[in-house]
N, C-alpha and C positions, 0 to 999 in steps of 0.2 A: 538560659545559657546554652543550654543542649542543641536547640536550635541556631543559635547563630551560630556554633561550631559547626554543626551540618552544613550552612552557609558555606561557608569560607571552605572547610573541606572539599563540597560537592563542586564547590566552581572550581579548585585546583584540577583536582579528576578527571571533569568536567572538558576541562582545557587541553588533553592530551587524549581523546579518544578518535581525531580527526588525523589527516595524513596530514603533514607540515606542509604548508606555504609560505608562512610566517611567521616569525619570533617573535613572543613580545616579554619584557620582561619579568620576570617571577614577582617581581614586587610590584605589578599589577592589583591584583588581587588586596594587597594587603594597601595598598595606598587607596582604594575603592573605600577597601573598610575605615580606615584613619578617617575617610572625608565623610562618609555618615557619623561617624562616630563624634566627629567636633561639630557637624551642621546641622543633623536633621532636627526636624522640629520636637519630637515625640524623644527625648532620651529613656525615656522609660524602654522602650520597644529594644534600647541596645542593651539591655544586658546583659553581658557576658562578650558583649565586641572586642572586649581589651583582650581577653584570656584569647578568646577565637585568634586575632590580628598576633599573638604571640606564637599561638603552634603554628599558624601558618608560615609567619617567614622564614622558620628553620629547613621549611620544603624549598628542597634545589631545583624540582622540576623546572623545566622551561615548558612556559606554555607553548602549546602548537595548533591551530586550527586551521580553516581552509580563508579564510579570510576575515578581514576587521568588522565586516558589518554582521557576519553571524558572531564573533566573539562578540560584540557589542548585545545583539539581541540574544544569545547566552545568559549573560551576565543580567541584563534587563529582568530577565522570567525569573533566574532567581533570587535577585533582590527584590521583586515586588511580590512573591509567592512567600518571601521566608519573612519579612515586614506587614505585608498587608495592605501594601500602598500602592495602587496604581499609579500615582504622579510620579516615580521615583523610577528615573530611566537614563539608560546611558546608551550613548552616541560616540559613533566614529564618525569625525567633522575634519580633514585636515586644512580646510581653507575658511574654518571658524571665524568668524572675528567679533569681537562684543559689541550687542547692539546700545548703541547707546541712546538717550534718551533725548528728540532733538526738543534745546530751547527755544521757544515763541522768539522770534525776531521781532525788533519794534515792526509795525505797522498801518498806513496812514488807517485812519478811522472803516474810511469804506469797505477797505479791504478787512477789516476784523470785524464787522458786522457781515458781512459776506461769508465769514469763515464761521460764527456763530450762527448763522442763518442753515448753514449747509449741516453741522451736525449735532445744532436740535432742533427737533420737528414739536412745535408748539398748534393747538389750536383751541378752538372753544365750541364743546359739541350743544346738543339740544340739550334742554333744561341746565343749561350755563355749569355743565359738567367742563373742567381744563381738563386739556389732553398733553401731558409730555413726554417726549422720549428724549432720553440723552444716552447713547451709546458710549461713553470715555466717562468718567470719575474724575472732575480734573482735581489737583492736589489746592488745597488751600490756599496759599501763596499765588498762585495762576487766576484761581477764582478772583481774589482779593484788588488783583490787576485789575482784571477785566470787569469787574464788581461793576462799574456804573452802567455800562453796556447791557450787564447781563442782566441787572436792575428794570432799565430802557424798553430791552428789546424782550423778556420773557417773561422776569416774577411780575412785574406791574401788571402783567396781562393776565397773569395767573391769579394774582392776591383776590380779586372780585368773586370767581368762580365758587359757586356753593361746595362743591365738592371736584379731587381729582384722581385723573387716571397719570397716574406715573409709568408708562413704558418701558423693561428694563428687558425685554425681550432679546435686544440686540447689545447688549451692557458687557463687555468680558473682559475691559482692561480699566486701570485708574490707580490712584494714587492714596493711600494710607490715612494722609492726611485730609481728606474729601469726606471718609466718616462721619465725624462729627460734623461737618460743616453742613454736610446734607440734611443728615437727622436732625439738628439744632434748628433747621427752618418748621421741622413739624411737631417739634414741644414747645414746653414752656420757658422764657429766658430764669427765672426762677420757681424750684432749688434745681439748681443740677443734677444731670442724673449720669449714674455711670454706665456709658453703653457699652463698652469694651474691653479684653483685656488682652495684648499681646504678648506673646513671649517668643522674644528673639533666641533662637539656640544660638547664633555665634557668639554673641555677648551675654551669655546666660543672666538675660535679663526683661524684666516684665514692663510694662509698656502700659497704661489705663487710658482707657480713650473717654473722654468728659464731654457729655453738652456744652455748647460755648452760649454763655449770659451776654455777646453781645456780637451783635451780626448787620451784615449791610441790608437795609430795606425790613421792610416787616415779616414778623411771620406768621407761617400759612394758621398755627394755634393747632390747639388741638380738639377741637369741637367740628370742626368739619373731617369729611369721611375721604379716606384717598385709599386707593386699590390700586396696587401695583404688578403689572402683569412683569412672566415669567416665562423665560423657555429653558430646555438642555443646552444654550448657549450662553445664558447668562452665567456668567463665571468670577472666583475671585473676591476683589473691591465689592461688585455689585452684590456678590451674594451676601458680602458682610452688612451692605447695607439692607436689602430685603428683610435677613436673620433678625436684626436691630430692631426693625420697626413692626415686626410682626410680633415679636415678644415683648416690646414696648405695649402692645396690644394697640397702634396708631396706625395699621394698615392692616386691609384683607389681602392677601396672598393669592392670585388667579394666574392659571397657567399649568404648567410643566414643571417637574423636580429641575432644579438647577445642576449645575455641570459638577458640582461638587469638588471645586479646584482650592485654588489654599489662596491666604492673604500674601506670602511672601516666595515668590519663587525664583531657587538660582542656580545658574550653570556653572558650574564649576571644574575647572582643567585639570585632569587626575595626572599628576606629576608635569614630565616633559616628556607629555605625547600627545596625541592626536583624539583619545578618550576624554569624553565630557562626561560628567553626572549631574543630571538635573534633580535638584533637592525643594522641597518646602522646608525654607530654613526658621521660618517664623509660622505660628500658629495664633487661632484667635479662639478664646475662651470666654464665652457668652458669660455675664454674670448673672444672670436669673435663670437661666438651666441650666448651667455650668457646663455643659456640653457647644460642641464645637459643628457648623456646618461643614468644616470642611468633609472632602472624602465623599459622606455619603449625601451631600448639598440639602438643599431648602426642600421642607415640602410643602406645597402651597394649599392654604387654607380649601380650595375650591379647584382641585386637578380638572384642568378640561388640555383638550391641544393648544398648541401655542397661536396656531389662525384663528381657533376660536375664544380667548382669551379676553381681546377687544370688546365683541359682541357681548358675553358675559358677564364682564365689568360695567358695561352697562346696562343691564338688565339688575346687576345687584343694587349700582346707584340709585336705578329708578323706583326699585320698593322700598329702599330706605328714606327716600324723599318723601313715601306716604307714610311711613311710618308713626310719624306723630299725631297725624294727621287719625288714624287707625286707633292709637292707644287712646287720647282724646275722646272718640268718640265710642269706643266701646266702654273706656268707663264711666261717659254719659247717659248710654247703653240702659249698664247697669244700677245707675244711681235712679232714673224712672221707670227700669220695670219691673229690677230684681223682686223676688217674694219678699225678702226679708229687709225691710227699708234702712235699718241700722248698720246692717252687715253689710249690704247695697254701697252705702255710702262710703265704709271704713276700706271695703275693698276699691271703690275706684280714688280712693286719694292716695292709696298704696299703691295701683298701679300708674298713677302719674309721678308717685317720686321714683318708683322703676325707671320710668322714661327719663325722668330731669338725671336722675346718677347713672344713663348711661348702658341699661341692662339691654336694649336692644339696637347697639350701636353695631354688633354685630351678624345681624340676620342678612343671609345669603338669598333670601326667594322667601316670594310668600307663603312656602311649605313651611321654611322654618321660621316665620311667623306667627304663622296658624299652630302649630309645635309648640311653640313655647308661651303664644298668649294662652292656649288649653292650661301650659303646667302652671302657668302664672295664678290663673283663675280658682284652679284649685287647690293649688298652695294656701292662696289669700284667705280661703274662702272655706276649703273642705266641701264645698260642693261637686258632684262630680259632674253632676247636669248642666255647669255654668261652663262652658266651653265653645270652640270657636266649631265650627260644623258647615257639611258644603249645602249647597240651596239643591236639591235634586227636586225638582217638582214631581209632584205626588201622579203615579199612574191613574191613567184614565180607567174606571169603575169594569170590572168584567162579568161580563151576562153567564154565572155562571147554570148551567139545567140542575133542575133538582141531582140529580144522578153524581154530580160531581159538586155539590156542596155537602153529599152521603161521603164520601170518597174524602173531602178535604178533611171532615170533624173526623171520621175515624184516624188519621194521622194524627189530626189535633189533640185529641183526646185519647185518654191512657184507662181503663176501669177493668175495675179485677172485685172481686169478692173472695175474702179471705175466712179462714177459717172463724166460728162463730159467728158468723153474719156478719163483718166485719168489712164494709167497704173501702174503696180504693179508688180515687180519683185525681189525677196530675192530668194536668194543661202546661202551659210555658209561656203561654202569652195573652193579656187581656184582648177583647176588642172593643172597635167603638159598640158606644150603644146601640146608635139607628142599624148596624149591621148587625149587630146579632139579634135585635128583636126580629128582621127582617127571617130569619133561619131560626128562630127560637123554638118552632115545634120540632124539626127535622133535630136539632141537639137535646129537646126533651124523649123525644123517641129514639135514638141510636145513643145519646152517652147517658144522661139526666135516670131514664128510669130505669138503667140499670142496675143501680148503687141507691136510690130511693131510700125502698124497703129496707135495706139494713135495719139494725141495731144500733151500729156507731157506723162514723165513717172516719178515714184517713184521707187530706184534702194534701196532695204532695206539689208543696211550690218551689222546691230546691232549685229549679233551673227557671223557674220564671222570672223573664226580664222584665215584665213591668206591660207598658202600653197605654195605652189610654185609660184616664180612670171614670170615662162617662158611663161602666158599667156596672160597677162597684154599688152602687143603691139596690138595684135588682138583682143582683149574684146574693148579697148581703141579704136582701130579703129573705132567699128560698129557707136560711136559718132559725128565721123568726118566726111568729107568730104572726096569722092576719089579721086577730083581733087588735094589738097592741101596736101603736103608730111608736117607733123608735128614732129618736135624734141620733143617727149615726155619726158627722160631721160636721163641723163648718169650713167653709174651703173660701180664705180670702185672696180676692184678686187684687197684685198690687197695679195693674194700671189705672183699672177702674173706681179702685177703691169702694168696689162693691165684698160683700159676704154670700157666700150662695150655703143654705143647709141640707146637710143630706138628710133623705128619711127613708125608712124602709118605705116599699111602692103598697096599695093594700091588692092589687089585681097582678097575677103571675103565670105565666105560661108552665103546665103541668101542675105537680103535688110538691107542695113544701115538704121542706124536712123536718121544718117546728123548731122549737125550742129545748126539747122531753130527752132526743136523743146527743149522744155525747160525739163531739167533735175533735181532734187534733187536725193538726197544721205543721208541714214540715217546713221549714225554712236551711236557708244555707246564706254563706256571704255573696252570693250570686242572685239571690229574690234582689229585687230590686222594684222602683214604680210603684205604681198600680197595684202591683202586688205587695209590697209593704203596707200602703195603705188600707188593704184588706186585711189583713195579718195585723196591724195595727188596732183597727176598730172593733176585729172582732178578739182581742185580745183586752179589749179596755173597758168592753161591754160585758167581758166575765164570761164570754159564750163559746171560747175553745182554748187548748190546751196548747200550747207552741213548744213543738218539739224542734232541736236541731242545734243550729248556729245563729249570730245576730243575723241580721238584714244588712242588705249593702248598704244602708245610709244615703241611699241614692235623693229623687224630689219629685214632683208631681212632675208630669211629662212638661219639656219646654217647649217656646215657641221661639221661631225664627226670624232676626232681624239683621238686616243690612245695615252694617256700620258704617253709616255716611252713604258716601256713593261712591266707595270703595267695591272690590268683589269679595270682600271678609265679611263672613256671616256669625252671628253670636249666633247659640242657641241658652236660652236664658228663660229659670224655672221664674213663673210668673205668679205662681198660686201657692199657698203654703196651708198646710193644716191648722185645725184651733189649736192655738198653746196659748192658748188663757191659763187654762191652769198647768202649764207647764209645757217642757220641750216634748213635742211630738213627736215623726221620725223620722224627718229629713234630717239628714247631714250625720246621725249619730246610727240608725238603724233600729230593731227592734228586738228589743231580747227576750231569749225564749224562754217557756217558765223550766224547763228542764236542757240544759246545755249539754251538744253531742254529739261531735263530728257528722259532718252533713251524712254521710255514709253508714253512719251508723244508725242515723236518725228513722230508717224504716224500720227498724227491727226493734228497736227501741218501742214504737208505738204499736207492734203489733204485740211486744210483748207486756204493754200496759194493759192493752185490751184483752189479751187472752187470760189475765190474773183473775182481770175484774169479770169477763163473761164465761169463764171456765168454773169458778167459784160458784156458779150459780146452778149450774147443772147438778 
C-alpha cells in the first residue's frame, strides 16, 4: 500500500514542478488510478489503490507541466516503475479514434485463396519436413469459415509430412479464440486437456480454454515431432500458443525469448480528455506451471537468433529422424556383444521401451543424444564402461630413443622406500603388453629394482584408471613363485564365445618378488580397469592385503562399435571375468580387507607395517 501511495503522491508533485503551459485537471491523477484499479489484469499488485485514489483527491493542486506529451511520459515512468509492468502506458492522442477490427467481406473464391496464399507461406522441405508460417491467429469462427479452403490449400499438404516446422517468428496479433483451435490440431481428440486459463479483470472472471474433441480435417497427432521457431516479435495470441504446446511437451522451442506482451490488451480513455491508458486487462494462467508468459515471454527450449532458427530446426528434425534408427541398433549393439549376455538382453529391451514411450522424443543434436544414451546405459545396466564414445583413431606408434622412454617411466612411475625396508610403488596406468615387454628392462632398471629388495612393499593404485589388461599375467607373475604355475583368471569373450586363462608367465624380466614377502594394495573409488582386475586376483589368491576404499566397479577395457552407419559409437565391455563361483568385479568393485578413506589409506599401511617390522627389532 505504501507504494501505491507513493504512486499517486509522487505523480501529484510530480505535476507542478514544471512552469505552466497547460492545465489539466486535478482529477487526472486519480481517474488514471480508478482505471487500473477496475482494469488491470494483476489486482493483487493494486493494493492499497482505493486508500491511495482517496488521499489524493482531497489535493486541490492543479496540475501544470510544459506540455501533454511530457505529462503523458511522466505519468508512463511512474506507473510502470511503481507496477512492474512495462506494457502499461499512457498516451496524449487528441485525434485518437478506436481501431476497430475489420470483418472479412464475402469474397469470390479466387480472391480468398489469393488472400490465404499471401499470408501463409506453406512448403515441404528435404526429408518431407512441412514448413508453416502464419503471421495473424485467426479467431475460430473466421477459421471455421474459411475451414474448406484452408483444408484445400495447406493442412492437406501438411497432414503427409513426417514432421513440422511451425514458423511464428513473425506472429504478434490474433484472436483468443484461435488457442484451442490450433493446439487441438496437435493432440489428441480424446480426453481433453485443459490448456488455458484466463482471467478477465473487468469482469472479474476466469475463462478455461479446452482442447476441442472435434475439428475440421484430421489431425497432425501427436507422435510426430514439430518445432516452432520464435523471435522478440512474436507476441501476445502467439506466445500463448508457443507457451501451450511447449508445456504440453508437443513442441521444441527454437529461436529468441518472445516479446513478452499479454493476451488481452486495452486502451482506454481517462475521463473526457485526450489521455489514453493502455492496460493488459486480461491475463493467461498456464495450468501445469501455474505461471504466466506474459511480461517476461517464452523462453525457447534451444536460444539461437531468429535468422538462424530455420537452419536449426532443421538440423534437430534431422537427428531425430535417426533416432530410432540409433536406439534400435545400439541395443542390437548390445544384445551381441555386451559381456554379460543376460544383462545384454534385459538392458536393450529396456532401452526400446525407452524409445516406444517416448524418452527421446526430445533430443536437440546428436550431443544430447550421445548424453543421454551414456545416462541411459548406465542407469540400465550400472556399467560404467557401456557408454556411447567418439571414434578418435589411435595415434600413429612414436620412435621413442632410449633417453626418453628413461624420462617417460620416471614420470610413470612413483618409488620411495620407507622406513623398515618398507617399499613404495604407484603407477596410474596399465599398458598394453607388447609395449612394455618392448621397455621391460629399462622399467626393471630405473623403477622394478628399486623397491625389489624390500621386506614388504606398498603397491599404491588409488589413481589408477585402469587400461589394458594384456599386462596383468606378467605384472601378477613378478608376486609369485616360478616354480608353481598359478590359474590367475579366466576372461570370457562374449562375441566369440571363446575363454581365454590367465597363468602366471614362468620366464620374467629382472628378480621376482616371490611369494615369502608381504604385500598391500591401496585402492580408492577411482582404481578402476585393469586395475581392479589386479587388485581382484590378487586378492582372491590370498596374496595381498587391500587397503583403502571399494574399486570403481568399472569392466574390462571396451571396444568400439559403430551403430549402424550412423556417426554414434558404442564403446561396450566385451569380456567379463570367471564368476562361476560367483560375482567378480565388474559393475560392484572390490572391497578392501581393511576400509579407509582413500587418503588415509597410506598411513594406514605404513602403520601396518611399521607394527609388524618394528616388533621385530
Amino acid at each position: 500500500m505504501a507504494k501505491i501511495l507513493f504512486l499517486v503522491a509522487s505523480l501529484l508533485i510530480f505535476s507542478n514542478i514544471f512552469v505552466a503551459y497547460s492545465a489539466f485537471p486535478p482529477s487526472l491523477i486519480v481517474d488514471i488510478a480508478k482505471i487500473l484499479l477496475d482494469n488491470y489484469c494483476s489486482p493483487e499488485k493494486m493494493v492499497g489503490m482505493q486508500q491511495a485514489i482517496d488521499a489524493a483527491s482531497t489535493n486541490t493542486e492543479i496540475l501544470s507541466i510544459p506540455d501533454p506529451e511530457t505529462m503523458a511520459n511522466v505519468l508512463t515512468a511512474g506507473v510502470q516503475s511503481t507496477i512492474n509492468d512495462p506494457r502499461l502506458k499512457i498516451t496524449h492522442e487528441p485525434e485518437y479514434s478506436p481501431v476497430v477490427a475489420p470483418q472479412m467481406p464475402p469474397l469470390p473464391p479466387e480472391q480468398l485463396i489469393a488472400v490465404l496464399q499471401s499470408s501463409i507461406k506453406l512448403d515441404i522441405l528435404d526429408g518431407n519436413i512441412g514448413y508453416l508460417r502464419i503471421d495473424h491467429i485467426l479467431a475460430e469462427d473466421v477459421a471455421e469459415k474459411i475451414g474448406a479452403l484452408l483444408l484445400e490449400l495447406v493442412w492437406n499438404k501438411i497432414l503427409p509430412t513426417t514432421a513440422l516446422i511451425f514458423d511464428m517468428r513473425h506472429t504478434s496479433s490474433g484472436d483468443i479464440t484461435g488457442i484451442p483451435y490450433i493446439v487441438s490440431y496437435f493432440t489428441d481428440a480424446e480426453p481433453l486437456i485443459h490448456i488455458d486459463s484466463v482471467y478477465d479483470r473487468p469482469s472479474n472472471t476466469t475463462k478455461e480454454l479446452w482442447s476441442m474433441s472435434t475439428l475440421l480435417g484430421e489431425r497432425y497427432g501427436t507422435d510426430k515431432p514439430i518445432v516452432i521457431l520464435t523471435s522478440r516479435n512474436t507476441n501476445g495470441i502467439a506466445e500463448d500458443v508457443v507457451y501451450c504446446l511447449q508445456h504440453l511437451k508437443r513442441a521444441t522451442v527454437v529461436g529468441e525469448k518472445t516479446a513478452g506482451g499479454s493476451v488481452k490488451i486495452d486502451k482506454i480513455r481517462v475521463a473526457d480528455t485526450d489521455f489514453y491508458i493502455t492496460v493488459p486487462t486480461a491475463k493467461s494462467v498456464n495450468p501445469i506451471t501455474g505461471a504466466t508468459w506474459e511480461v517476461k515471454g517464452v523462453t525457447p527450449n534451444v536460444e539461437v537468433n531468429a535468422e538462424d532458427a530455420l537452419a536449426t530446426a532443421i538440423k534437430i528434425l534431422n537427428i531425430r529422424a535417426q533416432v530410432p534408427a540409433i536406439i534400435e541398433g545400439a541395443a542390437n549393439l548390445i544384445t551381441e556383444k555386451y559381456a554379460f549376455e543376460a544383462a545384454g538382453d534385459e538392458v536393450a529391451e529396456k532401452l526400446k521401451v525407452l524409445l516406444a514411450t517416448g524418452a527421446y522424443n526430445t533430443v536437440n543434436s546428436k550431443a544430447e543424444l550421445e548424453t543421454k544414451l551414456s545416462a541411459d546405459l548406465k542407469s540400465l545396466s550400472g556399467d560404467k564402461g557401456l557408454k556411447t564414445t567418439s571414434n578418435i583413431p589411435a595415434l600413429p606408434p612414436m620412435n621413442y630413443t632410449p633417453e626418453m622412454f628413461i624420462e617417460l617411466i620416471k614420470v610413470s612411475f612413483h618409488t620411495d622406500v620407507f622406513e623398515n625396508n618398507i617399499g613404495y610403488l604407484r603407477f596410474d596406468m596399465f599398458g598394453d603388453f607388447e609395449e612394455v615387454k618392448a621397455i621391460a628392462q629399462i622399467i626393471v632398471e630405473h623403477v622394478w629394482n628399486k623397491v625389489v629388495n624390500t621386506d614388504a612393499m606398498i603397491i599404491d593404485l588409488r589413481n589408477n584408471v585402469g587400461g589394458p589388461t594384456t599386462a596383468i599375467s606378467g605384472f601378477c607373475s613378478y608376486f609369485f613363485d616360478a616354480d608353481t604355475k598359478i590359474l590367475l583368471d579366466k576372461l570370457h569373450d562374449r562375441p566369440s564365445g571363446t575363454t581365454k586363462e590367465l597363468w602366471t608367465l614362468p620366464e620374467l624380466t629382472g628378480t621376482r618378488y616371490g611369494t615369502k614377502k608381504s604385500l598391500i594394495i591401496l585402492t580408492s573409488g577411482a582404481t578402476a580397469g585393469a586395475a581392479e582386475e589386479f587388485v581382484y586376483i590378487m586378492k582372491r589368491r590370498g596374496r595381498a592385503m587391500i587397503v583403502g576404499e571399494p574399486t570403481s566397479g568399472s569392466s574390462h577395457p571396451a571396444e568400439t562399435f559403430r551403430v549402424g552407419d550412423s556417426d554414434v559409437f558404442l564403446a561396450v565391455p566385451t569380456v567379463h571375468s570367471d564368476n562361476t563361483a560367483g560375482p567378480a568385479w565388474e559393475g560392484t568393485g572390490v572391497t578392501p580387507h581393511i576400509p579407509v578413506a582413500a587418503e588415509a589409506a597410506l598411513g594406514t599401511a605404513k602403520a601396518i607395517f611399521n607394527k609388524h617390522f618394528g616388533g621385530q627389532k
